[in-house]
N, C-alpha and C positions, 0 to 999 in steps of 0.2 A: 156862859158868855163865850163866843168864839173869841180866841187868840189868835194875831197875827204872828206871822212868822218872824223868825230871831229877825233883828235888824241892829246895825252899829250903833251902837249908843244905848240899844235899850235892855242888855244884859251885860254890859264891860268888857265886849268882846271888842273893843275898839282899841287894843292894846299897839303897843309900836311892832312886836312880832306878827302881829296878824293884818295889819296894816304892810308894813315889808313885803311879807312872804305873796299878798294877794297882789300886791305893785311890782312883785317880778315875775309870777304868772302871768298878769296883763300883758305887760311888754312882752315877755319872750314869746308870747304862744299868741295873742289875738291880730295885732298887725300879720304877723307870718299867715295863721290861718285866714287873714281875708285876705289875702296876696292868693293865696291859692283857690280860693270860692270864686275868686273876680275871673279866673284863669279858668273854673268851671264854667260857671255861668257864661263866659264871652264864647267859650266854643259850643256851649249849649244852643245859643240864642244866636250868635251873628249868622245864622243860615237869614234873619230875618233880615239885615242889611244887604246881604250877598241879592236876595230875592230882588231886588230894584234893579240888577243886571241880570242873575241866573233865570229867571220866569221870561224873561222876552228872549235871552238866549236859547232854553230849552225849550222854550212852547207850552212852559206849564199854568196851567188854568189857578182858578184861586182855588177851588175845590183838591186839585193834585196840590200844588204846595201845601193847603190848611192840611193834609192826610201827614204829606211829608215831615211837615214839620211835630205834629201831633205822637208819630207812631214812635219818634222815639222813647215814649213814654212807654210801650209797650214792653220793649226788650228792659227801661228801667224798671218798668214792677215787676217783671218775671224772676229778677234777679236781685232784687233790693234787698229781702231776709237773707238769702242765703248768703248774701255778700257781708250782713253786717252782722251772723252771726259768726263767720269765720274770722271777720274783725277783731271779736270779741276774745277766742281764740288764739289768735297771732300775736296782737297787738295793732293800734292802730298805726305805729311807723312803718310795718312792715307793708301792710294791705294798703292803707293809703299809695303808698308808693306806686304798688303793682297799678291802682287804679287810675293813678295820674298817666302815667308812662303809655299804658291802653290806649285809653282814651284820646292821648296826644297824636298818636301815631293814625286813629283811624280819622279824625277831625282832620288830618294833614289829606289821608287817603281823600276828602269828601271835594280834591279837584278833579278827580275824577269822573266824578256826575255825568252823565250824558243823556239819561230819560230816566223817567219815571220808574222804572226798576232799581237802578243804580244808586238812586236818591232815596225809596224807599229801606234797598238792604243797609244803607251805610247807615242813616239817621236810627236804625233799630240796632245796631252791632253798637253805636255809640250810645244807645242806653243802654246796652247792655254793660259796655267798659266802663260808664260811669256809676251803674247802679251801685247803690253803697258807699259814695262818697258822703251827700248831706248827714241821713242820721248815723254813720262813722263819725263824722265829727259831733255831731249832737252827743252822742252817745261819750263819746273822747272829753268834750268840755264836763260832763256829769264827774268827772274824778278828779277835776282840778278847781272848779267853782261851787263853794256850797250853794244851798238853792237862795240864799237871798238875795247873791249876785249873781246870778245865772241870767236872768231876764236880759241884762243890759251885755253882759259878755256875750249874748246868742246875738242880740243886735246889731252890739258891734262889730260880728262875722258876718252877720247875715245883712249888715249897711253893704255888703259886695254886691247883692242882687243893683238895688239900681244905681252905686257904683260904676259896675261893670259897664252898664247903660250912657253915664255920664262918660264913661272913659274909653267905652269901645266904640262910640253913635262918630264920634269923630276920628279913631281913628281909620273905623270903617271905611269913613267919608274917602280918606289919605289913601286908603289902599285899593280903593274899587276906583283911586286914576290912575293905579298903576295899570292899568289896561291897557295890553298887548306889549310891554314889556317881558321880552324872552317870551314872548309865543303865549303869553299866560292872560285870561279874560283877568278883571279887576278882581272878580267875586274867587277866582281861584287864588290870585295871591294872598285875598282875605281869609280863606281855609288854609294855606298853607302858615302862615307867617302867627298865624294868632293861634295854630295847632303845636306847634315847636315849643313854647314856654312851658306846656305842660309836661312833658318830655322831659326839660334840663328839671324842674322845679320836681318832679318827682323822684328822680336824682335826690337831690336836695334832702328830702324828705326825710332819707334813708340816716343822714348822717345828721337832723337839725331836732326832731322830734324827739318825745320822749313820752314813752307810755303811760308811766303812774311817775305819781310824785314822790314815792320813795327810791325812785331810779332818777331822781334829776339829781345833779353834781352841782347845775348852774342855781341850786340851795342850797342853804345850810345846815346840818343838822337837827338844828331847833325848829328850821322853819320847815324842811321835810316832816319832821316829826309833829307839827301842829297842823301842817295841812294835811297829811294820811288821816290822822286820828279824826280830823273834824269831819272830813268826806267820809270815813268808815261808821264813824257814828251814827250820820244819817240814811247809809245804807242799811244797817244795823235795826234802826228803828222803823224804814219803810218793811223792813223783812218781817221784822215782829209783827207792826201794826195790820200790812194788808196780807202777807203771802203769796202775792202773787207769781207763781213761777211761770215760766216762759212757754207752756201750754196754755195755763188759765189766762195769761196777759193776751191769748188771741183771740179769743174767745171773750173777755171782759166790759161790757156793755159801756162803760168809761173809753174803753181802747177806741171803738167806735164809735163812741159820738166824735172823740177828736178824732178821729179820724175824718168826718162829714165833715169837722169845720174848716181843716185844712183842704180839702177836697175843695170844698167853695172856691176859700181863697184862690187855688192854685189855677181854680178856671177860669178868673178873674185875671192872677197875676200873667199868667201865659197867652189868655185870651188875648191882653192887651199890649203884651210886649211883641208876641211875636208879629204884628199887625200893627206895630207904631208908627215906624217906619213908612207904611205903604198909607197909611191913614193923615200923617201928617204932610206926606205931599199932594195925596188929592184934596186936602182943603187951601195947601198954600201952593201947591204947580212952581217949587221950587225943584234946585238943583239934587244932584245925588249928596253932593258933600253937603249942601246946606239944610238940607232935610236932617243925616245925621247930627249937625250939629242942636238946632232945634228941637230933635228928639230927647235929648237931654236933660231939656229944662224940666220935665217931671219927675225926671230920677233926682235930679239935686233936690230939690223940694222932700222927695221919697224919702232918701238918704238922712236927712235933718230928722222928719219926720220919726223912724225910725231907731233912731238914735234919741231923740225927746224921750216917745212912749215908751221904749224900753225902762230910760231912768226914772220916769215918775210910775212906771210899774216896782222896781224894785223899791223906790224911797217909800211909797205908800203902801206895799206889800196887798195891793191888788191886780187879779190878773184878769178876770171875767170881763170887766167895763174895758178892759184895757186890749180886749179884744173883739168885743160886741159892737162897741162905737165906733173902732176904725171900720169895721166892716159894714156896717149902716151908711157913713162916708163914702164909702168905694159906693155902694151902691145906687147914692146920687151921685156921684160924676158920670156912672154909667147912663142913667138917666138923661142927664143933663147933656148926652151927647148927643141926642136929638135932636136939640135945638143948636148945635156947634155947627152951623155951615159957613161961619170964617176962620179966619185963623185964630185969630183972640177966643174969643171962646172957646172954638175947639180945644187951644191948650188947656187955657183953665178947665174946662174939663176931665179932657184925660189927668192934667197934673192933681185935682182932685180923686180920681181914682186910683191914681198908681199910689198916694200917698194913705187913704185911708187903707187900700187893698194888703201894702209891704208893711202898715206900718204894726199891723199885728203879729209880725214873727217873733220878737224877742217875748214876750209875755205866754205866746203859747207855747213855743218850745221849754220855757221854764214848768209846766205843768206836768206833761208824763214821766220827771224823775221825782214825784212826790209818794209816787205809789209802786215805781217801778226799779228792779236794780237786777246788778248781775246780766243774765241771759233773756231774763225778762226786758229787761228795759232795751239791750239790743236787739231784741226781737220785736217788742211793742212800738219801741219805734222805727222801728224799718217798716213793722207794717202798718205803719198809720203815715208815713212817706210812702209807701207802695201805694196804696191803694189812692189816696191823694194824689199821687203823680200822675194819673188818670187824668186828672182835671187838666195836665199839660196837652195830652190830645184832644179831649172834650172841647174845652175851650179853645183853641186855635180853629180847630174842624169845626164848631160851629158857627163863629165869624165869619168863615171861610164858605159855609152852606148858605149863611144868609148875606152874605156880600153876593155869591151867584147869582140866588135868584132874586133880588131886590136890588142889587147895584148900587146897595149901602153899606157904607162899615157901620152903620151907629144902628142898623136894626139887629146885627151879632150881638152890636155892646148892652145892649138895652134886653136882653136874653141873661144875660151876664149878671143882672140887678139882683132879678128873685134869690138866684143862689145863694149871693153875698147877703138880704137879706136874712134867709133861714139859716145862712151859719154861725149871724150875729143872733138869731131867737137859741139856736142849741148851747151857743160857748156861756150864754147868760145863764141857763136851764144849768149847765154842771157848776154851775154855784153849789147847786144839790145833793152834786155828787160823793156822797162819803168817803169815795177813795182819795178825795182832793181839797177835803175838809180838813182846814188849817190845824184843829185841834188833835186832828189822828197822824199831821204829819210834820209837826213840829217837832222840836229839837231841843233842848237845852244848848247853850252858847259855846258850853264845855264841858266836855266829856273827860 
């Protein structure tokens, strides 16, 4: 009979120490780290607000933008393992930092812009300076959250992506009327002013983080001591059970199915984010600002969403439905965009999409540290975020193909469907999968 994984209550592991110790891990480390994902993601993605001024400024077609915006994906996979296994290496205070501070500087650099070259080199240097942030910290939460809470702690980092959406859509709006202030287009003070946080925050980094939990101070003895041992035990026993070292984990038929289902998602999640913006005012022929603000309403929805599935993934110690269904979801709103040629619908719509699409992050990220550890798991998951951040160019550039030549956003979104479908038929299939089979990767409560 398959066993579900350890859960609070149902081995005595619900003591007041281990209750304590995981209540000042939350606090210290998950508000900080979604302060700094929101600070990713908004200089990842506001090329897509900036686009409602820079595309009629520059002359760029929806074709060059969909490229522009996609290719930073390029210089991210090029450089996502090696970034995240020098992570591994260093420490994540030190390399996070490096990559915040990059990344800050070249995101500032992106007022710059002045054609289609400029646009091109800067959006690839800036994956290049981000590659290795996401699974750096996937890989960073793996040593401070056992796997029972891991679902909902990825969530609550990864509630940044539509977040960011909710909290940069306006104040995007704010900053593309700074226009012509000191000589500067809107969309430049929007790369400048929203590049700068990463910069001071990755400062920050250097002096707030802390590697492992037997180097945190802001613990106690008892409570270092019971979260090293709990996190070591389960690495412990993934080493025993699968073996997989950081050759075999690229190579691992597991590594790549998740890999294809993130891959979906992210052609999904990109597909529609970076095309929000431009898609919610040709169906409402509103303003700049109030287009940002409207863009919104499907991230807060996302955000909730995200933040639900994660906890009833961890309470119920299931991850496969918990990632198959939201992505069936996405893949009717995609549908469903079809038939969205007012406002009202339209929303519901996309807000249908962004929520099934985002809301499978915390349940999947919780899966490849069941069989993964050490150099392995920072290499298996850099390249199962590599090769999935594909789906960030895939998915923009093909919207962006089929918005050319059909002069619709909803023929891209409705392309967008099948994927989300077949990644919800694979995450269901590694039900199967032995390396992820609850009985080879379980744990005892206490070691």
């Amino acid at each position: 009979m398959r066993t579900t994984e350890w859960e609070p209550g149902t081995r005595g592991a619900t003591d007041a120490l281990e209750r304590t110790t995981l209540g000042k891990v939350t606090r210290r480390l998950i508000p900080f780290l979604l302060v700094l994902y929101i600070v990713a993601w908004l200089d990842r993605v506001n090329v897509g607000f900036a686009a409602l001024q820079m595309n009629q400024d520059l002359g760029f077609s929806s074709t060059v933008y969909g490229f522009g915006a996609g290719v930073f994906y390029f210089g991210y996979a090029l450089f996502e393992i090696p970034s995240n296994l020098v992570l591994a290496r260093v420490g994540a205070r030190v390399w996070i930092a490096r990559i915040m501070i990059t990344w800050g500087v070249i995101s500032v650099a992106m007022i710059f812009v002045h054609n289609a070259t400029s646009f091109y080199v800067l959006r690839f240097l800036l994956g290049v300076a981000e590659a290795g942030f996401l699974p750096g910290i996937i890989y960073y939460l793996t040593h401070w959250f056992p796997r029972v809470q891991r679902a909902q702690a990825v969530s609550w980092f990864m509630a940044a992506i539509p977040l960011s959406v909710v909290i940069g859509g306006p104040v995007a709006g704010l900053l593309l009327e700074m226009d012509g202030i000191q000589g500067l287009r809107g969309w430049q003070w929007l790369f400048l002013l929203e590049g700068a946080p990463a910069v001071i925050l990755g400062v920050v980094v250097l002096g707030y983080l802390t590697d492992k939990p037997e180097q945190a101070r802001w613990l106690t003895a008892g409570e270092r001591g019971w979260l090293s041992a709990r996190i070591e035990a389960e690495h412990a026993h993934a080493r025993t059970q699968h073996g997989v070292g950081l050759l075999r984990a690229f190579f691992h038929p597991t590594v790549w199915a998740l890999t294809f289902v993130m891959f979906a998602c992210q052609c999904g999640s990109y597909g529609l984010t970076y095309w929000m913006p431009q898609i919610v005012q040709s169906v409402s022929g509103l303003s700049n600002f109030k287009v940002s603000m409207l863009t919104a309403v499907p991230y807060i929805a996302a955000t909730i969403g995200m933040i639900f599935i994660g906890w009833n993934s961890d309470r119920t110690g299931e991850r496969f439905l918990h990632i198959a269904v939201p992505c069936v979801i996405a893949a009717t709103g995609f549908i469903a965009s079809v038939y969205a040629v007012s406002p009202v619908p339209a929303m519901i719509a996309l807000t249908v999409a962004a929520v099934g699409d985002l809301g499978s992050r915390g349940p999947f990220w919780a899966l490849p540290g069941r069989f993964l550890t050490g150099d392995a798991a920072a290499g298996g998951i850099a390249l199962i975020n590599t090769v999935a951040s594909l789906g960030g160019f895939v998915g923009p550039y093909a919207v962006g193909l089929a918005k050319t030549a059909t002069g619709e956003f909803s023929a891209g979104l409705v392309l967008l469907a099948p994927l989300m479908l077949a990644g919800a038929f694979v995450a269901w299939w590694l039900r199967r999968s032995p390396a992820l089979d609850l009985d080879a990767a379980s744990v005892p409560a206490r070691q």
